[in-house]
C-alpha positions in Angstrom: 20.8 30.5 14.4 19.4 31.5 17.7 16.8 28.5 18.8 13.3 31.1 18.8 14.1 31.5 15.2 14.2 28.2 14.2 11.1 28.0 16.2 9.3 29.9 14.2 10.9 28.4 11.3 9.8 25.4 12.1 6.1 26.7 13.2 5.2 27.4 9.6 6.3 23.9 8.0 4.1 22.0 10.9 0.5 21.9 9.5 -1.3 24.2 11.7 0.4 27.6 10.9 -1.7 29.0 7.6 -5.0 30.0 7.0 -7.7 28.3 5.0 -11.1 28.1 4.7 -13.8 25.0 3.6 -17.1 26.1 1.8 -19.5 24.9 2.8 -17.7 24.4 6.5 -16.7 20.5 7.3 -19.2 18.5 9.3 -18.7 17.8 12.6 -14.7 19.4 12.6 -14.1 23.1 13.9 -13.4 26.3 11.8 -10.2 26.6 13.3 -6.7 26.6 11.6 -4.3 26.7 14.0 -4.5 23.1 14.7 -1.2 21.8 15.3 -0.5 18.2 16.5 -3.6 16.9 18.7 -4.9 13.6 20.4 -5.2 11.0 17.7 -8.4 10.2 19.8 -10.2 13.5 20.0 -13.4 13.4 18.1 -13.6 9.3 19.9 -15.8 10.0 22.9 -14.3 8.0 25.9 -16.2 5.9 27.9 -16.0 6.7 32.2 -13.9 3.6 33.1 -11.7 3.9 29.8 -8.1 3.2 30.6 -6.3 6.7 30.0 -5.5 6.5 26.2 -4.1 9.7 25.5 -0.5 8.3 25.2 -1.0 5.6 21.8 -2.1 8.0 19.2 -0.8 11.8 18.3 -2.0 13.0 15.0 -2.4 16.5 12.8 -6.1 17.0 11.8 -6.3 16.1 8.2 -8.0 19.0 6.5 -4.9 21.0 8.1 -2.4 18.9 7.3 -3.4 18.9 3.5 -3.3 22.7 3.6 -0.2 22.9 4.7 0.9 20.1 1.9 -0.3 22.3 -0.6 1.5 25.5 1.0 4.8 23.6 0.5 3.8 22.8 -3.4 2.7 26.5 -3.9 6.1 27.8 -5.6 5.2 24.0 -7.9 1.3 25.0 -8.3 2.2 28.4 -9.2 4.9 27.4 -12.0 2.8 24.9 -13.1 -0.1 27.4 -13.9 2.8 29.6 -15.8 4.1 26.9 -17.6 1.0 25.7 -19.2 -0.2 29.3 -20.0 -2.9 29.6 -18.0 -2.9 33.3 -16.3 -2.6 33.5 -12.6 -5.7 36.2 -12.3 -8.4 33.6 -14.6 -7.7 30.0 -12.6 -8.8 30.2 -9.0 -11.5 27.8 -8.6 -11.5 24.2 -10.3 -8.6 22.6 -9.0 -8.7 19.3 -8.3 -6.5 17.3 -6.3 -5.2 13.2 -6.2 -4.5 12.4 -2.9 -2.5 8.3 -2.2 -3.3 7.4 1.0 -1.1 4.5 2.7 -1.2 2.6 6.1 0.8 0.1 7.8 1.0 -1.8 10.8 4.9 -2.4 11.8 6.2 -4.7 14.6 8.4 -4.6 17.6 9.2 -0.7 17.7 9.8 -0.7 21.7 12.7 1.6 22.7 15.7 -0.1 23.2 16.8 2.4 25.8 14.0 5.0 26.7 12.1 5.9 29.7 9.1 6.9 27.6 5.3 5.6 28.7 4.6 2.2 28.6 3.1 1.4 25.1 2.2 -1.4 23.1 5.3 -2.7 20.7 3.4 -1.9 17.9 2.7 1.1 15.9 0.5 2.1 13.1 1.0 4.8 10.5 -1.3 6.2 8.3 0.0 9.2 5.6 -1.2 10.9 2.6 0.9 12.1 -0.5 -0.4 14.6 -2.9 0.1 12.4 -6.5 -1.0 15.5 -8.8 -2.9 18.9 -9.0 -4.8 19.6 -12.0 -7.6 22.9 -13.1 -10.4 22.2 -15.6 -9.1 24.3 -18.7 -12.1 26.8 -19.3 -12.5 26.0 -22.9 -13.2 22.5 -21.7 -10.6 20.6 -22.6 -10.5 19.2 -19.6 -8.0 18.8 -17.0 -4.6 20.1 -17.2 -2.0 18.9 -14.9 -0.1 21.7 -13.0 1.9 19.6 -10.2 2.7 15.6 -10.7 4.4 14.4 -8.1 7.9 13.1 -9.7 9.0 10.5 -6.8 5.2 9.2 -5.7 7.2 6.2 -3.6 9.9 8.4 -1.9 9.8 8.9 1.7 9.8 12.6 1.0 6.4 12.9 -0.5 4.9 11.3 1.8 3.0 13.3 4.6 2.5 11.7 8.1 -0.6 12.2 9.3 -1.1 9.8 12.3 1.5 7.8 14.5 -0.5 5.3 17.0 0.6 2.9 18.9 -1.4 -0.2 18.5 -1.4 -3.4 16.7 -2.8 -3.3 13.2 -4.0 -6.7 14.1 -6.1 -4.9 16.9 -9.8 -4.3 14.8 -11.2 -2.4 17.1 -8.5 -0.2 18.5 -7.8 0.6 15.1 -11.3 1.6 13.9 -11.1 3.7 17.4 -8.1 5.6 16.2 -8.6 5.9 12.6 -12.5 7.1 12.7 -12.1 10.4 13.1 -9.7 10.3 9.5 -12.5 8.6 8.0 -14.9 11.1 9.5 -12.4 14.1 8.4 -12.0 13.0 5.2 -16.1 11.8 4.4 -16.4 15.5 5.4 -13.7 17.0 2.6 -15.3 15.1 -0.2 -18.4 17.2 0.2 -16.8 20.6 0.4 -14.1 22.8 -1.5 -11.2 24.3 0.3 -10.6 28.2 -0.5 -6.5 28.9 0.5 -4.1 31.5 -1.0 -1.9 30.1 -3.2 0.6 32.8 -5.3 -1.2 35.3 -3.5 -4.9 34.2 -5.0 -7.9 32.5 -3.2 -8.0 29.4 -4.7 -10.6 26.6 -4.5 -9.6 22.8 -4.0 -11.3 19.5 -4.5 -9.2 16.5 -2.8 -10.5 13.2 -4.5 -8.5 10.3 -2.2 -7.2 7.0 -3.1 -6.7 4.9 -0.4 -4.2 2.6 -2.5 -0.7 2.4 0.0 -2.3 -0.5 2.1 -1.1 -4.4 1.9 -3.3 -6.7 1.6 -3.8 -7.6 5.2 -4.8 -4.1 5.5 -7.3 -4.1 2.8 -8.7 -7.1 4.1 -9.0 -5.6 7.1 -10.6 -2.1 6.3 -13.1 -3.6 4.1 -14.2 -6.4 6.3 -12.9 -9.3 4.2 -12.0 -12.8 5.7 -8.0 -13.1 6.3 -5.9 -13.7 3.5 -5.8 -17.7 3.9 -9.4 -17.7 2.8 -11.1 -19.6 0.6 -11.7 -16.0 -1.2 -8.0 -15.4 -2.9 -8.6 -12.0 -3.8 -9.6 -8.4 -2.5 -10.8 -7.2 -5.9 -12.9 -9.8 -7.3 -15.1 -12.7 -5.8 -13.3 -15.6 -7.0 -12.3 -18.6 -4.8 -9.1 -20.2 -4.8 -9.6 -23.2 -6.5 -11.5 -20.9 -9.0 -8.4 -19.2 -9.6 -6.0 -22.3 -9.9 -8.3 -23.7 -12.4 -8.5 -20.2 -14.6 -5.6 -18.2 -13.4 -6.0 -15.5 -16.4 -9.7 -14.4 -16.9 -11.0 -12.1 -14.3 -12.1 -9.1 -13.8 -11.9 -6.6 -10.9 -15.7 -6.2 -9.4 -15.2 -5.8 -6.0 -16.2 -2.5 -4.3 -16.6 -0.8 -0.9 -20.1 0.2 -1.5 -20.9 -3.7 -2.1 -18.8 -4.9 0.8 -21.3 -2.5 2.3 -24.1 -4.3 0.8 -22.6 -7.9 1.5 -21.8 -7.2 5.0 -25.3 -6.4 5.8 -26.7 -9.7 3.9 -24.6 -11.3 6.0 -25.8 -9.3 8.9 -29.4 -9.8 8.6 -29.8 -13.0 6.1 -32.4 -11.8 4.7 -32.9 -15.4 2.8 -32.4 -17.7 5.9 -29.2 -19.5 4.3 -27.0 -21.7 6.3 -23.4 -20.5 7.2 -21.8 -21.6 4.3 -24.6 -21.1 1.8 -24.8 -17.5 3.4 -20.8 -16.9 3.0 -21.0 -17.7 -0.4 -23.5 -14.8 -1.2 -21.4 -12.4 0.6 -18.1 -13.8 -0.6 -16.3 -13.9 3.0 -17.2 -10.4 3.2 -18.2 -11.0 7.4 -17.2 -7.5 8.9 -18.7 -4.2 8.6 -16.2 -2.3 6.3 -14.8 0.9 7.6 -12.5 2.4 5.2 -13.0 3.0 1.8 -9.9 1.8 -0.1 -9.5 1.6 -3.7 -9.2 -2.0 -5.1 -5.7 -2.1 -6.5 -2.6 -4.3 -6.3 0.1 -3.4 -3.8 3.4 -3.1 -5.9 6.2 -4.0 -3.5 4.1 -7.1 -2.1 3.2 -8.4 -4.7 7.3 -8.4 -5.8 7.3 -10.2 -2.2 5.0 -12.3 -2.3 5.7 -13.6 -5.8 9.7 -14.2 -4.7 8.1 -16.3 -2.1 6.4 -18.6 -4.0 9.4 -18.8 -6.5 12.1 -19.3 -3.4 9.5 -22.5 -2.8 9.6 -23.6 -6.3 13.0 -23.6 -6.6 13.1 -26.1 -3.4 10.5 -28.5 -5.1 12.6 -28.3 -8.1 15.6 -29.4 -6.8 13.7 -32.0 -5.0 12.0 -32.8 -8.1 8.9 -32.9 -6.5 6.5 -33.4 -9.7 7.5 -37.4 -9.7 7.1 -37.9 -6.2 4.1 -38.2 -3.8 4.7 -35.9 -0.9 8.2 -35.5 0.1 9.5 -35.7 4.1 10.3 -32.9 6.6 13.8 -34.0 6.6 13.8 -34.3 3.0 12.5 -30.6 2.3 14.7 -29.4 5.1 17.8 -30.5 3.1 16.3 -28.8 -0.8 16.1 -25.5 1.3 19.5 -26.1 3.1 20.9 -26.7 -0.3 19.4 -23.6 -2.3 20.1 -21.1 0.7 24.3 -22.6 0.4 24.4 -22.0 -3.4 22.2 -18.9 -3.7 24.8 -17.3 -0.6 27.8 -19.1 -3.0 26.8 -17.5 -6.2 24.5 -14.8 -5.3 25.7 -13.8 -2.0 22.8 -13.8 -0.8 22.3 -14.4 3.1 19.2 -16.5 4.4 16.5 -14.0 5.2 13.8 -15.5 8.0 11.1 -12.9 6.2 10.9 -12.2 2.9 12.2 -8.2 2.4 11.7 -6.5 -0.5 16.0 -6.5 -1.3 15.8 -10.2 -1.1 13.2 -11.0 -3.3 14.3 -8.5 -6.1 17.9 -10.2 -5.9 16.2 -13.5 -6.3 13.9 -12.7 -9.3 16.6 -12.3 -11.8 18.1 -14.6 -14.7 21.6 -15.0 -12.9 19.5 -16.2 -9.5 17.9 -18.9 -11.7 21.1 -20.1 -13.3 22.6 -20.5 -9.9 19.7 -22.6 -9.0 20.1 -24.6 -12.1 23.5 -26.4 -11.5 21.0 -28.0 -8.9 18.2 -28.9 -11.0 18.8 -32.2 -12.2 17.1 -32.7 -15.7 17.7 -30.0 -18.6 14.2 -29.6 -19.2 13.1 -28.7 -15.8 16.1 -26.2 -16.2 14.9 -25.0 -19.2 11.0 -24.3 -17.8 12.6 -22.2 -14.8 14.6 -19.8 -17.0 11.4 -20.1 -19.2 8.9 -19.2 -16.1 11.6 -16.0 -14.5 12.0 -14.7 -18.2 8.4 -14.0 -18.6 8.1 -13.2 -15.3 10.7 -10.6 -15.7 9.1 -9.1 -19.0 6.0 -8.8 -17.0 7.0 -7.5 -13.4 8.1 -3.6 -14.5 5.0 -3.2 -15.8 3.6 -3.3 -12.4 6.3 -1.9 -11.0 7.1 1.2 -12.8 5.5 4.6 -12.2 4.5 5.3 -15.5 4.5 1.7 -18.0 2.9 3.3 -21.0 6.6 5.9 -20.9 9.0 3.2 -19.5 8.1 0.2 -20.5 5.2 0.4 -23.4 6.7 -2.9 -24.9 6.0 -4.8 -22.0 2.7 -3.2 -21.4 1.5 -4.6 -24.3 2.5 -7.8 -24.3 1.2 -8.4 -20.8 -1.4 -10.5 -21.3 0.1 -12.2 -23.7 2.9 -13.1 -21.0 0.5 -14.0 -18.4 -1.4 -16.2 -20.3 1.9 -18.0 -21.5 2.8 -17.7 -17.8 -0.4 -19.6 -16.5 -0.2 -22.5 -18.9 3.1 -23.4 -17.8 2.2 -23.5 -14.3 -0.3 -25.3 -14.9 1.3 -27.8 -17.0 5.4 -28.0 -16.0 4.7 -26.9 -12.7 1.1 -28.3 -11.8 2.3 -30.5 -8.3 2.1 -26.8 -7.0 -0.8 -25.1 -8.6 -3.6 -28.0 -7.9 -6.5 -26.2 -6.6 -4.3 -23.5 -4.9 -2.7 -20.6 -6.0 -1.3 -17.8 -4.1 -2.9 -14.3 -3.6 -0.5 -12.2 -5.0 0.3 -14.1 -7.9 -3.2 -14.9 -8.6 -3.3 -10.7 -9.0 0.0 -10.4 -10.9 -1.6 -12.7 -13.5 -5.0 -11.3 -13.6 -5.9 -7.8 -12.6 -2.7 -6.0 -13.7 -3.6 -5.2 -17.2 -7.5 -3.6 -15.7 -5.7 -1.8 -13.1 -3.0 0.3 -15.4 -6.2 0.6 -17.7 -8.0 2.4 -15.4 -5.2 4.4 -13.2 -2.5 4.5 -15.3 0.2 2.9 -12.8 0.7 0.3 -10.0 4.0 1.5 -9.3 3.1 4.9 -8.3 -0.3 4.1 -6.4 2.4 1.0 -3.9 2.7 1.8 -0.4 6.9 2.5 -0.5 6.9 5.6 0.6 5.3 4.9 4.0 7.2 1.7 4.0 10.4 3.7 3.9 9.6 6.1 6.1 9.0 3.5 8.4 12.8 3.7 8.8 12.6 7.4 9.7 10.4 6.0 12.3 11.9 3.7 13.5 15.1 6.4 13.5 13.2 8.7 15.2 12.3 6.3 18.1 15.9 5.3 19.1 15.5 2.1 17.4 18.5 2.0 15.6 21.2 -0.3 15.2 24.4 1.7 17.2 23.0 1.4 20.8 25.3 3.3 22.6 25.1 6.2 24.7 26.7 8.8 23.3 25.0 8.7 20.0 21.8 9.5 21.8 23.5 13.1 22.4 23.4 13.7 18.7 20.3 15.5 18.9 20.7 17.8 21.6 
């Protein structure tokens, strides 16, 4: 096709091309609609002597870009309405939609042939996916689902909303560049979005879920210490130790609104504490938070995270660290030497320096633990391994799976069961590890999951995935790729 008509093509799927309307209008945003992709930093006023920024963030104005996610579900929203017998003409207000929000920092994306500006190596992306549109039934029955999204983790569903380049690690660059979002988004809450969909005015309600960050992220939007702190966990105020001790019984009651509260305890100390005294009250909550997220467990971390600590036990175990004191350098250097060799010999599983996802759900399986065995020297240290990745195995899908109560109800009931079984033999068989410490992730895994799928249904569907794979995209998208040469550059012209 002649170029002008894919133009225009391409016009209408970039947010930015229909027409909408908010009731009452946003705060603070224009009336506008043809918005297509602007300065990430419009809306941030600059300061005189600010360095010219207008090359590390491009981004689509929010309340646009969500139109024009719901444009390209209209022939789904439309179906769905026929499908569950509710007439076009009667439903045009009430609809209420579930929006997944996800952001993540990734490293070293410099072009690796490019004369583009000169940028930091890092970038930042922050999406949205639509998870489901429902309507309040008018002989309240409440809602009734028209759209669910089928693949919430695919890098299809997921809608780019801001590409910036600057280090997630960066607090206040960040906060710079993601304000207005926050801004945009405070201002959608409050209002309801009229749009034609089928050829009707219809009225919207988003309701977002800021659930697609890892925990660095979390930590760092809601003003919580690092992750090494004393304070293991972003959803409830226990302390490491604490959770070492009772790895099982907890219950999620962190919040933004009390970070809110902490931070400005901690702010003003109102009661003339000490430093520690004073970070106790707050529970390390020592930064003003700036995002509301929503106090979940981040699926595909937690897989890596958990791997981790198993990769280590596996070491000590072939070490048979539980009878001695504390093992050499050298000594430790040879364990890992030795289970990298036999996993690559059995498992063919190459040495990773970082944990990925692939590697860690290659390791956590029966067949990885057997290889690991012939190592192990005494059958009853064998025998607690498979005992420790079986239960581990009958608990993982039900955090990993989109919908446990369909896939896997079995296992969904018998988590806590597993868990509990799971915690005493760590801390019996496998106590040299789990003396006072415990890591974040698996301190989660063992205590939140069963509260979370109580209240939202899923972990699975809520993970940050789909921005993690279209991270690739990204990465595609900026040369990055593997094949340097020339010529594959011309692919695009």
């Amino acid at each position: 096709q002649p170029l002008h008509t894919l133009r225009a093509a391409e016009k209408e799927l970039l947010p930015g091309f229909h027409q909408f309307e908010w009731q009452p209008a946003l705060k603070n945003v224009s009336a506008s609609c043809g918005v297509g992709i602007i300065n990430g930093l419009s809306g941030c006023s600059s300061s005189v002597d600010d360095s010219p920024a207008d090359t590390i963030t491009r981004r689509f104005r929010y309340d646009v870009a969500l139109v024009s996610a719901l444009k390209d579900l209209e022939e789904d929203i439309v179906e769905g309405l026929r499908d569950s017998g509710m007439e076009d003409s009667a439903c045009t207000s009430g609809f209420n939609v579930m929006i997944k929000e996800c952001c993540d920092g990734m490293g070293d994306v410099s072009e690796k042939h490019g004369g583009g500006p000169a940028v930091p190596e890092k970038a930042v992306r922050f999406s949205f996916t639509i998870m489901s549109v429902s309507i309040l039934a008018g002989d309240g029955e409440g809602e009734v689902a028209v759209f669910t999204e089928p693949k919430p983790n695919s890098e299809l569903s997921c809608k780019p909303l801001c590409l910036t380049f600057v280090d997630e690690s960066d607090h206040e660059t960040l906060t710079a560049v993601l304000g207005p979002i926050v801004a945009e988004r405070k201002a959608m809450k409050e209002s309801r979005l009229i749009l034609s969909i089928g050829g009707l005015p219809r009225s919207f309600r988003f309701h977002f879920r800021g659930t697609g960050y890892d925990e660095k992220m979390v930590r760092e939007m809601e003003g919580l210490e690092a992750s090494g702190s004393t304070y293991v966990c972003t959803l409830c105020d226990s302390s490491r130790a604490e959770a070492s001790r009772n790895m099982v019984l907890h219950s999620i009651t962190r919040s933004h609104d009390e970070n809110l509260e902490r931070y400005e305890i901690w702010r003003t100390n109102p009661f003339s504490e000490s430093a520690e005294e004073l970070r106790d009250r707050v529970k390390g909550v020592s930064a003003k938070p700036f995002m509301e997220t929503q106090p979940t467990l981040d699926a595909l971390h937690c897989d890596i995270g958990n791997a981790t600590e198993f990769y280590k036990i596996f070491q000590d175990e072939i070490g048979e660290v539980f009878q001695k004191a504390n093992p050499s350098r050298e000594e430790r250097r040879s364990w890992r030497a030795a289970l990298d060799k036999q996993l690559r010999k059995k498992m063919k599983l190459k040495p990773v320096m970082r944990m990925n996802g692939n590697y860690a759900r290659r390791l956590m399986t029966l067949e990885a633990v057997e290889a690991v065995c012939e190592l192990v020297p005494s059958e009853e240290r064998r025998e607690a391994l498979r005992e420790l990745m079986r239960l581990y195995l009958q608990m993982k899908p039900v955090w990993r799976s989109t919908c446990p109560a369909r896939e896997c109800p079995d296992q969904l009931c018998r988590y806590s069961f597993n868990s509990q079984h799971f915690a005493d033999l760590l801390s019996s068989t496998f106590k040299y590890r789990y003396n006072g410490k415990i890591t974040n992730y698996l301190h989660k895994t063992l205590a939140h999951v069963p509260e979370i799928i109580e209240r939202d249904g899923s972990i699975g569907a809520w993970a940050s995935e789909g921005n993690e794979s279209a991270n690739k995209l990204f990465r595609r998208f900026r040369k990055m790729n593997a094949r340097q040469s020339k010529a594959y550059e011309l692919e695009d012209v």
